[in-house]
N, C-alpha and C positions, 0 to 999 in steps of 0.2 A: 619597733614601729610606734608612731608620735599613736596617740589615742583620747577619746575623748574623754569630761567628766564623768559622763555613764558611767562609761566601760570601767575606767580606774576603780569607782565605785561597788559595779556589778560584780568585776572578778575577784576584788577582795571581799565578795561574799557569795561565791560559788561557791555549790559541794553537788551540782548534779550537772551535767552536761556542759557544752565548750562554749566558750564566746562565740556566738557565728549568729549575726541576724538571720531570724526565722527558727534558729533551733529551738525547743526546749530547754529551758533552763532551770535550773533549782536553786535558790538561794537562800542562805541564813537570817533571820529577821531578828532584828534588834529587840526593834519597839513593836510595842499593837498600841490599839487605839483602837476605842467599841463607845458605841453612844447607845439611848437607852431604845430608838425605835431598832435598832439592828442590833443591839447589844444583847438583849434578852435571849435571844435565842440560838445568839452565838456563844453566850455562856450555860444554858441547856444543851449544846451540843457537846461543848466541853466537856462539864459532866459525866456526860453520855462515854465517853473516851476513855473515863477512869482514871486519868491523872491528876495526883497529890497536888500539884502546885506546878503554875507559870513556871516557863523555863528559858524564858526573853530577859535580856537583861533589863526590859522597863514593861511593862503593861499597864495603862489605867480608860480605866469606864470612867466614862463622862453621863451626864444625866443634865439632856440641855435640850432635846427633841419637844417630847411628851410633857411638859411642864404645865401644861394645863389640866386641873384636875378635879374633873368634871365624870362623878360614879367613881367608882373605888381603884378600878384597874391600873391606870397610871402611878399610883400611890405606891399598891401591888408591887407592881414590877419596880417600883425603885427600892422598895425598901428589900426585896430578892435581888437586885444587883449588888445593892451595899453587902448584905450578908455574901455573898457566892466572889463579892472584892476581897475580904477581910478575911475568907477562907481561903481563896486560892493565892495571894500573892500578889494582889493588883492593886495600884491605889486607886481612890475612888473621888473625883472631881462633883460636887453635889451640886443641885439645881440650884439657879442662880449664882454659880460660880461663873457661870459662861460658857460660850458655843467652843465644843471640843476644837476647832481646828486654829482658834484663836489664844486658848489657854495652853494647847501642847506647844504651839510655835514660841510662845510668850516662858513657858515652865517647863518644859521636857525637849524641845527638838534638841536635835545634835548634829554638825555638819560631821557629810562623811560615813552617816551610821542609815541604817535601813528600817522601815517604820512602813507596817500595813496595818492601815484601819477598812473598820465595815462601813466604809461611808465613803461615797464617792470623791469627792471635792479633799480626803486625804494628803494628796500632791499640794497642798498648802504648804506644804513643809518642804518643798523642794526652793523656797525664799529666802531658806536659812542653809539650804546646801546639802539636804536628807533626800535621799531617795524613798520617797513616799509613795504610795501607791493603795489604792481602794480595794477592796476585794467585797465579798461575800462573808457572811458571816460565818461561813463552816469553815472558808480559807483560815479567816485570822483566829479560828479555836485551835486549827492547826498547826497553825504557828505560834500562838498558845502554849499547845502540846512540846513545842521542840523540834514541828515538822519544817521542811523546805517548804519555799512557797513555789510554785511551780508557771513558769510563765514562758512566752514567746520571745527571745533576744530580741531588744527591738532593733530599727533602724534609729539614729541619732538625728534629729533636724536642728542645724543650727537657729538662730534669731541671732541674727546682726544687731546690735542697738547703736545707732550712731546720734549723734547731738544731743539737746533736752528740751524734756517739757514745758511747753507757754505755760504762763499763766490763764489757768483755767480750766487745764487741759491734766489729765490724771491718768494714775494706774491702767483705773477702770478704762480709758479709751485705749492705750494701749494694748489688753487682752482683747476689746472688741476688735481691734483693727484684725488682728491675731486670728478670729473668729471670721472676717470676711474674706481675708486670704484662705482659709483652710476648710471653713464650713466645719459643719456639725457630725459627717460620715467621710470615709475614706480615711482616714488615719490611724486605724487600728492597728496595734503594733511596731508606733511612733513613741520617741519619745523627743520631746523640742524642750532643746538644751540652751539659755540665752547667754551671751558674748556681746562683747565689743565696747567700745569705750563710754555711750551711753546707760552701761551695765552702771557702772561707776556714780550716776547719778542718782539713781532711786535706791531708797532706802530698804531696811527689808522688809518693814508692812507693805512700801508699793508691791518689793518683788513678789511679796505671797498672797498678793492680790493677782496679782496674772499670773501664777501657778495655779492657786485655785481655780480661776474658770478656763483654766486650758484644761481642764479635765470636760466641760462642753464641746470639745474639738473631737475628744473620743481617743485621744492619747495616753498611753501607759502612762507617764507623769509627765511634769516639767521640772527643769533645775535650773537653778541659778548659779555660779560661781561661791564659794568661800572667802570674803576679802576683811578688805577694813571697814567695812558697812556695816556688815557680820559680826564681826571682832565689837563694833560700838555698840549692837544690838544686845549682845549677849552681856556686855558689862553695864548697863545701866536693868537691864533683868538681875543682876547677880549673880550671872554665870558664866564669866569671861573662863573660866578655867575650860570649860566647854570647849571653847572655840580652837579650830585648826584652820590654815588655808586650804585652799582645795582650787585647781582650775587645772583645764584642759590641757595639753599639749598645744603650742604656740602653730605645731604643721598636723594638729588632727586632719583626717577626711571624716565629712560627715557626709551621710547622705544626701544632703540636700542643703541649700544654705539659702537664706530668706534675710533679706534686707530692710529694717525697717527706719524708719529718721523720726527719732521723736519730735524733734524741732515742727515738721511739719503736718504732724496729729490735730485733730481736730475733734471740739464734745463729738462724740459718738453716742447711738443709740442702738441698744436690739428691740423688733418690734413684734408683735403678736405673729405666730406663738412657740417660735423658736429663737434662740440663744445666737440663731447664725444669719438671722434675719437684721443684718446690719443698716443705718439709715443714721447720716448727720442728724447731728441736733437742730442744724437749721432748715433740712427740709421737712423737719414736725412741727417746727415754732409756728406758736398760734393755738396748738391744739388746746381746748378744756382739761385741768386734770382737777380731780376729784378726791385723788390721795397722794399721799406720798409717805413710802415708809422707806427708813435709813437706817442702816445695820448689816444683819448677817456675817456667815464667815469672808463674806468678801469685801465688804466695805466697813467693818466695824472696829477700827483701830485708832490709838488715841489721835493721829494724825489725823485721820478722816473727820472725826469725830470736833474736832479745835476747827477744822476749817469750817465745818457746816455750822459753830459754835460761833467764828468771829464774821463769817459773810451773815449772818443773822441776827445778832446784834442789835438790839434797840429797835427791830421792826416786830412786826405782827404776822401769824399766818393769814392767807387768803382768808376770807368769809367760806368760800366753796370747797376750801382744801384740810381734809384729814392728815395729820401729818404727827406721824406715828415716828417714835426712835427705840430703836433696840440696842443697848452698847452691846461689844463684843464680848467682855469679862468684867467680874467684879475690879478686876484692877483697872480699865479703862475707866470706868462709872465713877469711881471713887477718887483718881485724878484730876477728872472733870468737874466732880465735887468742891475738891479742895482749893481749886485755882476759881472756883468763880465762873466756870464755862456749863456750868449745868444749871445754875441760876438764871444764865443768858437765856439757856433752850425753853425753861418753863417761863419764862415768862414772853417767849415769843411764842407761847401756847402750844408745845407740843405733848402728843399723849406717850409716856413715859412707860416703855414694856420692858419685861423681865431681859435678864441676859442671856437669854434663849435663842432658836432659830426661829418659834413663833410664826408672822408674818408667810414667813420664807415658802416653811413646807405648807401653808395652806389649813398653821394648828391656831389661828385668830388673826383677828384684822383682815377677815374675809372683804375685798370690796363691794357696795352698792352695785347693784343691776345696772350691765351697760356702763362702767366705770372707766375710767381710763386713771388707774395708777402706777405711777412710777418709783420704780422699786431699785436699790444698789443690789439687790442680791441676784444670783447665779442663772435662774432657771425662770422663765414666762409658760410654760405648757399650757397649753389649754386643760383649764378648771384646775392648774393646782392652788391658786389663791382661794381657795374654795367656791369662788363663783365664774361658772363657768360662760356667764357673759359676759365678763369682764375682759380690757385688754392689758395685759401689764406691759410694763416698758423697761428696759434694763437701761441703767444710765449710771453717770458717776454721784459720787455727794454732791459734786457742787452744781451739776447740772437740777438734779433733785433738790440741790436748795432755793436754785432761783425759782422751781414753781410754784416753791411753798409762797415765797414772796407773790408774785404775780400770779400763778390761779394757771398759768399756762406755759404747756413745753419752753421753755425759755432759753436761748445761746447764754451760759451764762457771762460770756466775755461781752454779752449786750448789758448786763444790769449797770451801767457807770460804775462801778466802785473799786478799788483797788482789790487786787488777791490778796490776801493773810497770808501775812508771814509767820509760819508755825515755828517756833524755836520748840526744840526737842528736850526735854528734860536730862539732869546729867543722873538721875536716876530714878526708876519706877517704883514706885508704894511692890513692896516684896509681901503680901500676908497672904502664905497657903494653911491657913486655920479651915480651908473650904476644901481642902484637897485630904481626904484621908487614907492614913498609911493602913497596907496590910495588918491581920492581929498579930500579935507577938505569940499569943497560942491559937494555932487555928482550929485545935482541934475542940474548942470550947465558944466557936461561933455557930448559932445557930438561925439555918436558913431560913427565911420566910416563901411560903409561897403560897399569895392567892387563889382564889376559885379561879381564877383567869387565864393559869400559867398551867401548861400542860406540857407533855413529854413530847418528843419532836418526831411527826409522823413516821413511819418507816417506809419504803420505799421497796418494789419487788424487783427481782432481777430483769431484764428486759426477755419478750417472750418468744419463742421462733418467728414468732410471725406477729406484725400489726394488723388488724382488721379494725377499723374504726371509722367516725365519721368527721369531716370537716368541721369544726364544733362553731369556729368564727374565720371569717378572712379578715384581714386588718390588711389597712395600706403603708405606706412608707413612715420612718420614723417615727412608730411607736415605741413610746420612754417607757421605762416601769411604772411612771406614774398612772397610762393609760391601762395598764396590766392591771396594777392594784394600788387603789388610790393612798395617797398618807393624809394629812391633817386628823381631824377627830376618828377617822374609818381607824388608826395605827394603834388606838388602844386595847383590840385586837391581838398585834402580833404577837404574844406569846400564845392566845387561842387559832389555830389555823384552821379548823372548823368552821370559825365566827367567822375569821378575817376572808373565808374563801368566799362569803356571800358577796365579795363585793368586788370579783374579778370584774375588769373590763368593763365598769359599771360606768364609767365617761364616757365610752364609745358604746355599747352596745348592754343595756340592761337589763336583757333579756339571756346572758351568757350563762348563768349561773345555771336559772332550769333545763338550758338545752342540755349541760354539761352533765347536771346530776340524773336527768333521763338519759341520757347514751349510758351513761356508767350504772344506771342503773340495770340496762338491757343485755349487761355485760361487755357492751363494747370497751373500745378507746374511743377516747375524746384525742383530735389533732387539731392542732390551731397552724393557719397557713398566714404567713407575712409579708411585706413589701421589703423593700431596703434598710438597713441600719436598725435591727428590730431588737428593742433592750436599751435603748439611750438611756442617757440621766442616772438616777439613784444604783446605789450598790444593791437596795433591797434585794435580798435573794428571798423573800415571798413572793416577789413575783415568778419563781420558778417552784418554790415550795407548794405555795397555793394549788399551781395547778396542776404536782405532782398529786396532791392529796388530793384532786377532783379526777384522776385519772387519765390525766395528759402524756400521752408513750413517746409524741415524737412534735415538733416544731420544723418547720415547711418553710423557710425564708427565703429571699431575696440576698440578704446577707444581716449580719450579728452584730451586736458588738460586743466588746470583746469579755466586760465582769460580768454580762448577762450568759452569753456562752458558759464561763466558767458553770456559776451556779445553775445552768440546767443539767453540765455533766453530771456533778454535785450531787443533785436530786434524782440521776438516771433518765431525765428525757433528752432522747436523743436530737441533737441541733443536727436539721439536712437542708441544703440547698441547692437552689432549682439549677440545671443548668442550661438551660433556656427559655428567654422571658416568655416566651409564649405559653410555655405549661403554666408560668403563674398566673398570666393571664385569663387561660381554660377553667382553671378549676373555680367552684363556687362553694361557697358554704353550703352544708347539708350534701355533698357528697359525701358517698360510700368511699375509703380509700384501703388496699390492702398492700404490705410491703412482708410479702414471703421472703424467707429464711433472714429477718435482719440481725440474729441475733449471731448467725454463722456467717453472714457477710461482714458485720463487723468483727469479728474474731479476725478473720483472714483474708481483709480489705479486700472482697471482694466486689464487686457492682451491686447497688442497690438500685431497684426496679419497685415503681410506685407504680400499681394497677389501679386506676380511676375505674370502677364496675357501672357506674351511674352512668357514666360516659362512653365507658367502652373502651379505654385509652389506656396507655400506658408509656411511662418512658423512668431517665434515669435519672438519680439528685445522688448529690454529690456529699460526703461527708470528712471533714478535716481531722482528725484525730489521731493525739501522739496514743504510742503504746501505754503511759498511763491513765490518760484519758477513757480508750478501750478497754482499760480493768476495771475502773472504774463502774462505767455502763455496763457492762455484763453484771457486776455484781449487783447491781440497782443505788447504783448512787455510790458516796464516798463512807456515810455512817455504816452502811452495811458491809463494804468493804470492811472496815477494819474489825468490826465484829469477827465477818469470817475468818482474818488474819489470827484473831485472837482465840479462837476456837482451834484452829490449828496448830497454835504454839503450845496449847494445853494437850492436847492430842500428841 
């Protein structure tokens, strides 16, 4: 039977259940990939596991989040990642090397091979032909460990690419358009696989620029093909040996097949305050903007970076326009150096940030009150720029360079001037002096760890019965970022104590005291949601947190899918309504109780939510494979394996 890229992929790295969309699946992990705000605590989880040393044939922590270092704790925790790198097995990417998903695509991807990182936007690396995928930070210590990673088979959806890109017209509209076809929920359990003879035309920074924010769709990953794109890419890195082809079957079925014509792409824009909130460039043009920053894991590559370099050129920023660049790696930066293209950028006055994500997660270049900046990176939420009147705009570089120039949204195929022609180097500055190897003795590194860095809470089994109160209702597509904020709040996460202060503190900040008075009255805290609740970030603090505030059960509309995982993870149980109307009914500050859920879940029996406040009752629904169910009962995944290991000594 003909088959897709996935599947070719997937089954050469099964070892736990069948190829069949919807089943459960276990597969073998190559790579990890950890950065330092999700890394910390997925290498304390490790740890915690008791294994000698990595057992991926590649593992490296990057340190490109938390770069700002402001009080000692960021410091902290990097200098405990280096040591816990150089003991376990892992190499160790340092700050200012660059944003992890720009440096592994550049130094480590490999087509064909399998790569889970703790950070959402992971699927970067499906550009080069890797089945890449984001998880939670306990997943990829588990695969760390040597474990399967455990996931839903997906469905395959093709992307057709036919024709090419205008002049003007980029990656970035591409994965937008990609964004108004599919929105930001509903696709859980997808993976969009791209084909067709416009595949052909984009290079692989384009392609790992629209794998990256297909992870804003809510898809297991995206992948691109294996070709001679690939093949160029990896030999001007230094790593042609790398490289394999890799593509579909000529008679795949996929589930779905989506047609898109580059040829007739147009600047695209996302607009406050989701990533699926799509709007031409030209029905903005006009607007004031205020900033403009250029970078991240999505737009920060040398190609991006030379066009926004030669459309800028001999002019000046706006008078009214901040206009901030972030390279993507020390090797972009230093290319850009050496050819003269970074001398262009300072002297067309731009403010010159670390090779960080910065900006991005909302960790500086907060915008002015009431700001309209527009940003190439992945995610606008509300208040992740750190100011939460502000609007951000997702657009391409070059749409984002024309407003440097003009001070406003701008069509950049209006500014008169020819596109740049980027000639591609026939090879890249190669210096990993910033990437450090495993020790040769590990047993003579020793680990740092700050007042900051604590052990990682533990979690209780789940209990016959929930009795608890409504803690917060939240409406549709709450991200993790609304759960638990990042930027300066993230210095935090290895303290889960500290970092719980600051649940839900966007939407509701008042969450914390209600939470720590129900739990202190003995109850449970339950938190009730709208649709697609867990978007955005891998952070599994947002289920951590509010395991350790005493959260037993999460009430939604529906999930998505790395936020699911990580609440199993932590042992709160994800339930869902099965008719809009109970979500409707219920209000914050109800009494809720779910008798016997601890023996309903054991033997999928009906779960029955008694509303007492109200008087009401009915049934929610809960998805869960037989591992998942061991899981919960035990109270989360660490505990699990404690108990495993108490009984092998026994």
């Amino acid at each position: 039977m003909a088959k897709t890229l996935t599947q070719k992929i997937l089954e050469g790295h099964l070892v736990a259940g069948e190829y069949e969309p919807g089943n459960e699946i276990g597969i073998r992990i190559d790579q990890t990939l950890t950065q330092d705000a999700t890394g910390t605590m997925a290498y304390l989880q490790f740890e915690a596991m008791g294994v000698n040393k990595v057992k991926t044939d590649n593992s490296v922590s990057f340190i490109d989040h938390n770069t700002v270092q402001i009080g000692f704790e960021n410091a902290d925790d990097h200098r405990y990642l280096q040591g816990v790198a150089a003991r376990y097995g892992v190499y160790l990417s340092r700050a200012g090397n660059g944003i992890c998903h720009q440096v592994h695509l550049e130094r480590f991807g490999r087509p064909g091979t399998t790569l889970l990182g703790s950070d959402s936007h992971t699927p970067t690396g499906g550009g080069i032909g890797q089945i890449a995928i984001g998880a939670g930070g306990l997943d990829v210590a588990l695969a760390m460990a040597g474990e399967p990673f455990f996931l839903t088979c997906p469905k395959v959806i093709r992307i057709n690419l036919t024709g090419r890109l205008q002049p003007w017209v980029s990656a970035k509209d591409v994965i937008l358009k990609v964004l108004a076809i599919f929105g930001t929920k509903g696709n859980v359990g997808c993976v969009l696989e791209y084909g067709g003879p416009g595949v052909l035309t984009l290079t692989v920074p384009e392609r790992a620029t629209i794998a990256n924010m297909g992870a804003e769709c809510g898809v297991t990953t995206s992948l691109f093909p294996s070709d001679e794109e690939t093949r160029k890419f990896l030999r001007v890195q230094g790593r042609e040996a790398n490289w394999k082809e890799l593509a579909p079957d000529t008679d795949a079925v996929y589930s779905r097949v989506v047609d898109i014509n580059l040829s007739e792409l147009v600047p695209l824009a996302a607009t406050p305050h989701s990533p699926g909130n799509i709007a031409t460039v030209r029905e903005l043009e006009g607007m004031k903007v205020t900033q403009v920053c250029i970078g991240s894991c999505t737009n920060s590559s040398y190609r991006d970076l030379m066009v926004v370099a030669k459309t800028l050129k001999g002019k000046k920023v706006h008078p009214n326009v901040s206009f901030i660049l972030a390279p993507g790696s020390k090797q972009v930066v230093e290319m850009l150096a050496r050819n003269g293209a970074l001398a262009d950028l300072i002297a067309t006055g731009v403010r010159l940030e670390e090779n960080a994500c910065g900006f991005c997660i909302g960790n500086s270049q907060s915008p002015q009150t009431d700001a309209v900046s527009l940003r190439t990176s992945n995610r606008n939420f509300l208040a992740r720029s750190g100011t939460k009147s502000a609007n951000i705009y997702l657009v391409s570089p070059e749409t984002a360079a024309a407003a440097v120039i003009t001070g406003r949204i701008t069509d950049p195929r209006d500014l008169g001037i020819s596109y740049p022609e980027i000639e591609m180097p026939d090879a890249f500055i190669i210096d990993d002096s910033m990437i450090l190897p495993p020790a040769d003795d590990p047993g003579s590194v020793d680990i740092c760890r700050g007042p900051n860095i604590g052990a990682p809470p533990e979690s209780e089994p789940i209990p016959e019965r929930v009795a608890g109160v409504v803690t917060i209702k939240v409406v549709d597509n709450i991200t993790t970022d609304h759960i638990i904020p990042a930027g300066a709040r993230m210095k935090y996460r290895s303290n889960i104590p500290a970092y719980s202060e600051f649940l839900f503190e966007i939407v509701d900040p008042g969450f914390y005291n209600r939470a720590m008075e129900i739990k202190g009255s003995g109850r449970d805290n339950i938190i009730v949601a709208g649709l697609s609740y867990g978007q955005g970030s891998s952070r599994e603090h947002a289920a951590l947190c509010p395991m350790f505030m005493g959260v037993k059960a999460v009430i939604a509309r529906s999930f998505e899918r790395i936020h699911t995982a990580n609440l199993i993870n932590f042992g709160i149980v994800p339930l869902t309504f099965k008719n809009e109307g109970d979500y409707d009914a219920i209000q914050e500050g109800d009494s809720l109780e779910i008798p016997g859920i601890r023996e309903r879940i054991g033997d999928g029996g009906a779960l029955i939510v008694m509303n007492t406040t109200q008087g009401t009752e009915y049934e929610v629904g809960y998805d869960l494979s037989g591992r998942a169910k061991e899981i919960l009962l035990a109270g989360g995944m660490l505990s699990l394996i404690r108990n495993k290991r108490v009984q092998e000594k026994s």
